[in-house]
N, C-alpha and C positions, 0 to 999 in steps of 0.2 A: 687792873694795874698795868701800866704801858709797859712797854718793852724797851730799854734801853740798849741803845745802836750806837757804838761809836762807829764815826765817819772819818777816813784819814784818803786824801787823796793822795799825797804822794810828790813827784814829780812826772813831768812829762802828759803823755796820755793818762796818766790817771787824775790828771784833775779834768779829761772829760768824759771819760767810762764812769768814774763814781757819780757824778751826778746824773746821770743818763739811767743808773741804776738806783736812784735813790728816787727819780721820777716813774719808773714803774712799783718799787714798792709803795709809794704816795699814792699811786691810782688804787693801790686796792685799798683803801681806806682801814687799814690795820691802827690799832694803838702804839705805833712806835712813839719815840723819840729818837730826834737823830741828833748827836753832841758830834762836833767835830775836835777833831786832832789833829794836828802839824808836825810832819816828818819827813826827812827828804834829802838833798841836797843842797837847796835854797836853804834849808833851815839852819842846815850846818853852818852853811856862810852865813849868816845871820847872828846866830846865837854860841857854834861853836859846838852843837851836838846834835848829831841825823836824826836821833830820837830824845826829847825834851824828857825829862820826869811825869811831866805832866800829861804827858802822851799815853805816855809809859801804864800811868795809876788810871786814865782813863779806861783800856782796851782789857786791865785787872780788874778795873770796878762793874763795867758794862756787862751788859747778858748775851754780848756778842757783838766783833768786829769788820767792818768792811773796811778792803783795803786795796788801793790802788797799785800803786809800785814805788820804787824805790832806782835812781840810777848809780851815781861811782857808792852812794852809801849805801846799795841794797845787804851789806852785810851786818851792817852797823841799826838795821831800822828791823826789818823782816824778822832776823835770828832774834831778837830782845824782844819783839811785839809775841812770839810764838811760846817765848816763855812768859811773857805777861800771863798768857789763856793757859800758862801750863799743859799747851798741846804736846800729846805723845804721836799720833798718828797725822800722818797729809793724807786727806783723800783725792784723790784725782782721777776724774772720769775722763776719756778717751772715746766717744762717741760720734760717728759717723753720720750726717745725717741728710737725709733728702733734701736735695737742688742744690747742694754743696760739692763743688768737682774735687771726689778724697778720689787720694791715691788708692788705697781699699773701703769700698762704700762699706764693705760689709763688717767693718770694725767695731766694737763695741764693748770696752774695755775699762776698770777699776783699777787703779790704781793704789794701794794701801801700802805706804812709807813711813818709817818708823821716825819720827822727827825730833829724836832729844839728844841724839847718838852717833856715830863714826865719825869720819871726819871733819864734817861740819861741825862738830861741837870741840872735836881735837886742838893740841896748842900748836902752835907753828913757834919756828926757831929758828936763827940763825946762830949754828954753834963754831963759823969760821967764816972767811972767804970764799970758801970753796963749797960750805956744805952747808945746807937746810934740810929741817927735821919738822916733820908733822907725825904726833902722835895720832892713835883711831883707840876709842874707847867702844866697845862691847858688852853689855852685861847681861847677865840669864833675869834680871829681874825684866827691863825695860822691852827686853825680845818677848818675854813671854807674855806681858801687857798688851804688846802689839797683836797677836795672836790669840789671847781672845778678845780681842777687839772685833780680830778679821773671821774666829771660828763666830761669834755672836753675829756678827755682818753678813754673814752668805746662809744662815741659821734663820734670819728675819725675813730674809728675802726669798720674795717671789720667784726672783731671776736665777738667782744664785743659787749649789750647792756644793761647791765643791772651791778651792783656790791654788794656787801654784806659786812654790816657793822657790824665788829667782836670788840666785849667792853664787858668789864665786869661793867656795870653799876648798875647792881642789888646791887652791891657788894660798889663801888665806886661810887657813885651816885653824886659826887660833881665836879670830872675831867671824867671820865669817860662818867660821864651823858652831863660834858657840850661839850665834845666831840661827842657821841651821836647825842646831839640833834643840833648840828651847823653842822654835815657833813649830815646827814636827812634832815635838813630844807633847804638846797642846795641845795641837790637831785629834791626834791618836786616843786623848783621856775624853775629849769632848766628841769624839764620835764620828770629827769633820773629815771629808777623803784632799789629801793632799796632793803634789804631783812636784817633783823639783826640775828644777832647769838655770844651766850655768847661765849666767848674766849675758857672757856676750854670744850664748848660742841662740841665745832666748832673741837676741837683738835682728839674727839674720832670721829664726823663725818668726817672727811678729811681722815682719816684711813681706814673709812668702804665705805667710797661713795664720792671719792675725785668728779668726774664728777657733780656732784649737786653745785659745785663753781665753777668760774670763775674769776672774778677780785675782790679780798678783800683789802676794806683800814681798816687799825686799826691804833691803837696807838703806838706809838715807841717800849720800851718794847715787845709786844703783837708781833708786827711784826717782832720783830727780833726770838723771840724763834718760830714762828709758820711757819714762813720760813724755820728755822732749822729745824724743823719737817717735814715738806712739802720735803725737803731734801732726808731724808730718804726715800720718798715713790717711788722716781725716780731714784736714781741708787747712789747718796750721793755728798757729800759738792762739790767734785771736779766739781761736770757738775753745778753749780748756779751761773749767773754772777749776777752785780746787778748794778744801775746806780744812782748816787745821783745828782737829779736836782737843780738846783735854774734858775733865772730869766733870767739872764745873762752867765751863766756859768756851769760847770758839773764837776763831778767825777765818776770815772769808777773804777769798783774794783770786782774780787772776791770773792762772801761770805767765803769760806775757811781762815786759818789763815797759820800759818809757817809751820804746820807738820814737828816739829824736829824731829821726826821718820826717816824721811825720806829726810830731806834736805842733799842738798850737792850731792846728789846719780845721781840727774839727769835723775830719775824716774817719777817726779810729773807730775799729770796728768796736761794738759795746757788747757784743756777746758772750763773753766769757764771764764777763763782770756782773753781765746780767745772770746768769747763769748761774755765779756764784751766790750771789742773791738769792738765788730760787734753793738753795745748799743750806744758805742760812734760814729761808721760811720752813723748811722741812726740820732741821735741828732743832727749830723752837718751837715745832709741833705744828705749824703751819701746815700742812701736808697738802690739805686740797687747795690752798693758793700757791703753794710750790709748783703743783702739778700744772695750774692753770698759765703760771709763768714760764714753763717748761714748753706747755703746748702753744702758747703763743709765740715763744722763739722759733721753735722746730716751723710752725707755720710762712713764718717772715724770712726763714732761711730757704724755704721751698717754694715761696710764690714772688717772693721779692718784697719791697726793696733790699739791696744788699752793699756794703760798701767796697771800695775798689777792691781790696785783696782777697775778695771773693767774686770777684769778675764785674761788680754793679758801679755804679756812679753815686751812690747814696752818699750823705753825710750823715756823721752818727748823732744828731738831731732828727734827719730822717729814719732812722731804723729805729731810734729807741721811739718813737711818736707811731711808729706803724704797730710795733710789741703793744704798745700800751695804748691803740685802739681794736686790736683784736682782744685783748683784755676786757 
């Protein structure tokens, strides 16, 4: 029985990363199906909504989504596709990798972001001229989800035993703390060794001595800007894929956005997206063509070709056509 793939490029460089990525999963000769879906800003002018319904029941019906990016409607497109898969966790990897000029080569970093929760899910308000209000919702059910999510995740793995919980609770003592202390008191029943560290101290140590982490859960927010940071320190946005779980279902996506600099050029780096790809073969149990498209990047990132914002001249026809002959 095939595997259904919805396909949404997006705006900008994501309608040329997902096909670049849709071209190496086609090389391994798997039973997909790939259905596409329309969401973006073009759409919106069009039709009037960043994400259609029909978009919407596609990324809820499918056994997993690849996605592009999203530009002024990334909030209107991203946050509903992520409840589509009823994802609770973002995973996002941070890894460093040979022939790639990273600020710390020796990075090599998980990312695990509670994705249904704080502010991004909060209301905003305007209750005067003068004053706007954004609520943050917290709860012991959704933190403790997260956790063992993250105690089963460093539990399966080879690499991993242990994780470090990143909150600003000194600060936030009321969501913060009840996050805190329902992803710890998890830890502690399942047996996992924890370590905590304030959000923005965690920011200046990732910088000076990324290697003293390993797998970080934090809080939505937290893990979206500390990812972005973590970014920089390996070579930048282009090489971060990242995976949004839930129970039943997924989403596959790029941390990068449209880069209208540069869209349309046929320049964009496609690594991430590949990447993310390789996120989603391993989710659906793919594992040894996950790895194989893993080792095929890591190769094309060390020996060349590369494109410009990784010092090369390639175009991302050329890089994804080099992936998928080392394939």
């Amino acid at each position: 029985m095939s595997e259904r793939i919805a396909v949404i490029e997006g705006d900008g460089i994501g309608q040329e990363v997902i096909p670049a990525a849709i071209d190496v999963l086609e090389s391994l000769d798997l039973d997909f199906e790939f259905v596409e879906g329309e969401a973006g800003d073009a759409v919106k002018e069009a039709t009037g909504e960043a994400l259609p319904q029909s978009t919407y029941d596609l990324a809820a019906d499918a056994d997993a989504t690849l996605f592009g990016a999203a530009g002024e409607t990334a909030a209107d497109v991203i946050l509903p596709l992520r409840d589509a898969v009823d994802s609770f966790v973002n995973i996002r990897p941070a890894k460093a990798y040979p022939g790639v000029d990273a600020v710390r080569p020796e990075t090599d970093l998980v990312f695990l972001r509670e994705n249904t929760e704080g502010v991004y899910s909060g209301h905003e308000d305007d209750l005067s001229d003068d004053l706007s209000t954004l609520t943050r919702v917290v709860t012991t059910s959704a933190s403790e989800k997260l956790a063992h999510f993250a105690c089963d995740y460093v539990e399966d793995s080879d690499d991993h035993d242990d994780f470090s919980v990143v909150h600003k609770a000194n600060v936030m003592r009321k969501t913060d703390g009840r996050f805190r202390d329902a992803v710890v008191g998890v830890a502690e029943e399942q047996g996992v060794d924890t370590d905590e560290v304030l959000m923005d101290a965690f920011a200046t140590h990732v910088c000076l001595d990324p290697e003293q982490f390993d797998v970080i859960v934090c809080p939505n927010l937290a893990g979206d800007v500390l990812s972005d940071l973590a970014a920089g320190l390996v070579g930048g946005l282009g090489l971060l894929p990242s995976a949004n779980i839930g129970d039943d279902n997924a989403l596959f996506e790029p941390v990068h956005g449209t880069a209208p600099d540069i869209a349309g050029q046929g320049i964009a780096n496609p690594t991430a997206t590949i990447l993310s790809a390789a996120l989603m073969l391993d989710h659906l149990g793919y594992t040894e063509e996950a790895d194989r498209v893993e080792t095929a990047v890591e190769s094309v990132l060390a020996e060349g070709p590369r494109t410009g914002d990784l010092g090369g001249d390639a175009d991302t026809d050329e890089v994804t056509a080099a992936i998928v002959d080392r394939l």
